[in-house]
C-alpha distance (Angstrom), angle and dihedral (degrees) to the residues before:
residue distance angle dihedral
X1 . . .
X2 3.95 . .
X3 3.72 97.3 .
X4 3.89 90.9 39.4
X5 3.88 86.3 57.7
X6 4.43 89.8 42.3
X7 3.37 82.9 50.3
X8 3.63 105.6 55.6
X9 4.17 89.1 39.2
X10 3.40 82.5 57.6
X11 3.73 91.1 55.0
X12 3.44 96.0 52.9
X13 3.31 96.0 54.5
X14 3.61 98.2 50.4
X15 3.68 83.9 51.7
X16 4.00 94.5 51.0
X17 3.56 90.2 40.5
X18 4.18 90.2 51.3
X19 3.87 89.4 49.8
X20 3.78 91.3 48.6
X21 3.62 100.0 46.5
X22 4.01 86.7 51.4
X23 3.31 97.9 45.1
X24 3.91 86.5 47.8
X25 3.89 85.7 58.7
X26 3.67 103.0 52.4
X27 3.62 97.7 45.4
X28 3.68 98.8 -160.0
X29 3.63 84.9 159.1
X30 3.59 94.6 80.3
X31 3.72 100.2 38.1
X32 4.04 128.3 95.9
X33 3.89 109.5 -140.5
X34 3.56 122.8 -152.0
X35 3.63 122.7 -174.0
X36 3.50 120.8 -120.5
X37 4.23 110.0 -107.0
X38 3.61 93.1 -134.0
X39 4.29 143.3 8.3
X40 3.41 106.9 -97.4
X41 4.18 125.9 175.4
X42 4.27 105.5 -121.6
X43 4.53 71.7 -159.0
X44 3.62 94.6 71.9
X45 3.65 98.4 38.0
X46 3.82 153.9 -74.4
X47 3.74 115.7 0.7
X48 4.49 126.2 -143.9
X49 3.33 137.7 -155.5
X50 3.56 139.3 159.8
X51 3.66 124.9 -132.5
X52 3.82 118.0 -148.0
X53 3.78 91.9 -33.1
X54 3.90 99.3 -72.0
X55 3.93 106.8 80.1
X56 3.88 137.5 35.4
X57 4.17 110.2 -140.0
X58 3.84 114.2 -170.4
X59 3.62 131.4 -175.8
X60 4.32 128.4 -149.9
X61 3.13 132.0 -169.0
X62 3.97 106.6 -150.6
X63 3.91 80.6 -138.4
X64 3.43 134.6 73.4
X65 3.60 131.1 -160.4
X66 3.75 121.5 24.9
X67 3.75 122.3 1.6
X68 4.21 110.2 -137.0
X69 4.26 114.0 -152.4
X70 4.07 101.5 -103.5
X71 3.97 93.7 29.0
X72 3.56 112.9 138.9
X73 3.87 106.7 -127.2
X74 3.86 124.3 -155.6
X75 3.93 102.0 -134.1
X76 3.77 126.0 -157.0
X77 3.98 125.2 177.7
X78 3.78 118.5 -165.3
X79 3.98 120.2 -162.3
X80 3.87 105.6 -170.1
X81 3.95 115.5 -171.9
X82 4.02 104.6 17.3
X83 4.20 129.4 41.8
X84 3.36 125.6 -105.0
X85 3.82 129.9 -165.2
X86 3.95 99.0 -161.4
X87 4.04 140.0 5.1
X88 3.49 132.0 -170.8
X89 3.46 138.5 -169.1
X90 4.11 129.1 -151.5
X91 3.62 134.0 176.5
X92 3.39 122.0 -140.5
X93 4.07 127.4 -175.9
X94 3.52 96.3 -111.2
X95 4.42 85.6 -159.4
X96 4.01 97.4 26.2
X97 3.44 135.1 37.6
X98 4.00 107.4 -109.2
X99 3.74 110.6 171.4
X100 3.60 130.2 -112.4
X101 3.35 122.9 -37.5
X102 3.65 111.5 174.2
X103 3.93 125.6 167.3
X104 3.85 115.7 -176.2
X105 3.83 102.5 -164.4
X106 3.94 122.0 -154.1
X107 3.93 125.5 -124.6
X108 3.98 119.1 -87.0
X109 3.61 132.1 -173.1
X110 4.12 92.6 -51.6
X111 3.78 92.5 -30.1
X112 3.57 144.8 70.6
X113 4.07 124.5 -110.5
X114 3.87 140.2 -179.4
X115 3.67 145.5 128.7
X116 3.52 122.7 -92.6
X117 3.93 135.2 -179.2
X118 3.86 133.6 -145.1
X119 4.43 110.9 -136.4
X120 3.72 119.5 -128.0
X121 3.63 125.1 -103.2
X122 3.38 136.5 178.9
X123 3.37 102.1 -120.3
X124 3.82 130.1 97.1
X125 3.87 90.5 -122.5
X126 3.45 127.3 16.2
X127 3.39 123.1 -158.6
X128 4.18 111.0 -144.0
X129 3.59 137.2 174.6
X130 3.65 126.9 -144.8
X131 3.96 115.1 -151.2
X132 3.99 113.7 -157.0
X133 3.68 108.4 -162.8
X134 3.29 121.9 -175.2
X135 4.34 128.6 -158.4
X136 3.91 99.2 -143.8
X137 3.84 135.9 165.0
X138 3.34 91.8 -102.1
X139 4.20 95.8 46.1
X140 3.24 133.3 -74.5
X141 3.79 112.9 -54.9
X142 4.34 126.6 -164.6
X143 3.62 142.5 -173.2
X144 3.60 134.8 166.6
X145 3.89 143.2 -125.3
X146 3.83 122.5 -151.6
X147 3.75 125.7 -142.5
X148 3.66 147.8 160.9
X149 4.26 129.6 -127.7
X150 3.66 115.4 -155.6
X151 3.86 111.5 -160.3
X152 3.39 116.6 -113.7
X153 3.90 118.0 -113.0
């Protein structure tokens, strides 16, 4: 009974420990969301936002049309009315945990650009989330485009 009951402490502290250590990694602690004004499909081009009123953030795909699980995606982040020394996009399963799937994307000609990849699930259409935080003089600021992946047949 004593090493049943080690054992499951020892469980539980993996599992605290796991949650921390992610949790540690995202930092959503030190980020200031702002929702996006209006839906908006990342398949059929660039999506905007404002954040808090002073800047414009929008988010491309460097695809168009339907987005396969395992595609690699050209990124690019724009930040119109205040500089920004880094961006980086993650998807998240908005339904289903997927993992982390952070893509820090480099500085280009007044805009931000990188590669990113969507996971695989099992499921004929994911739903996914990609988070676009940005590191600004005033903080780092966030918001968030919705889309859908169909599996490919």
């Amino acid at each position: 009974m004593l090493r049943f009951l080690i054992l499951v402490t020892l469980v539980v502290i993996g599992v605290a420990l796991w949650y921390l250590f992610r949790y540690h990694l995202s930092d959503e602690g030190e980020i200031s969301w702002y929702t996006p004004e209006r839906a908006c499909d990342l398949r059929q081009g660039a999506c905007t936002t404002r954040l808090d009123g002073m800047a414009e953030l929008s988010l491309e795909f460097g695809v168009h049309g339907p987005v396969q699980a395992l595609q690699v995606l050209p990124l690019e982040v724009r930040l119109e009315g205040l500089a920004s020394r880094s961006a980086v996009v993650e998807f998240v399963g908005r339904d289903m945990d997927m993992g982390l799937h952070r893509f820090p994307l480099t500085p280009d000609d007044g805009a931000f650009r990188g590669e990113g990849q969507i996971g695989l699930c099992t499921q004929a259409v994911m739903a996914w989330r990609a988070n676009v935080v940005v590191d600004t003089p005033r903080g780092r600021l966030g918001t968030w485009f919705d889309f859908n992946v169909e599996r490919g047949g």
